[in-house]
C-alpha positions, 0 to 999 in steps of 0.5 A: 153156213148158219143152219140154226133153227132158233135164232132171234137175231144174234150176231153171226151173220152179221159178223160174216157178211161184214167181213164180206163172206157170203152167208147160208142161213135158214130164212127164220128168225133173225138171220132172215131179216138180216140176209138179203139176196145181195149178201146169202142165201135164205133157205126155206124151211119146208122140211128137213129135207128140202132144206139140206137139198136147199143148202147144198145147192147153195153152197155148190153154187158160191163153190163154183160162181167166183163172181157171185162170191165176190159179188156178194163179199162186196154187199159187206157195205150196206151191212156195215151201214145197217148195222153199225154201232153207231147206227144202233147207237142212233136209232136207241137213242131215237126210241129212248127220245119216243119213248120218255116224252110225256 
């Protein structure tokens, strides 16, 4: 569960979904682009309101659905494929490459 309404892309769903947990997130910020339906739950921020309901659902459905946890849990892959270091590593190397070429 990451209900942060200011998160521009730190590293805590990442860390959760690499260890194959299923992530609850608001779908703001970074945790919006990182969360995809085969690993969470983006929960939409209309209001306040909706968005607890919106939550609770979620996790009553990970609480009741063992196959859809563990469905999720084995997303985990791709996760660790996105957002590796050495991916990241490659991918600022690429940007520094663009970047300082006259």
């Amino acid at each position: 569960m990451h209900p942060s309404l200011h998160d521009s892309g730190g590293w805590v769903c990442v860390e959760a979904m690499a260890a194959g947990r299923p992530v609850i997130c608001l779908d703001l910020g970074g945790p919006a682009l990182q969360v995809t339906e085969e690993t969470g739950f983006k929960i939409p921020t209309r209001t306040p309101e909706q968005a607890v309901v919106e939550m609770a659902k979620a996790m009553l459905r990970l609480a009741r659905d063992l196959d859809l946890r563990l469905k999720m849990g084995e997303a985990r892959r791709r996760v660790w494929e996105e957002f590796s270091w050495e991916r990241q590593g490659r991918q600022m190397k690429e940007i520094y490459r663009k970047e300082l070429v006259l």
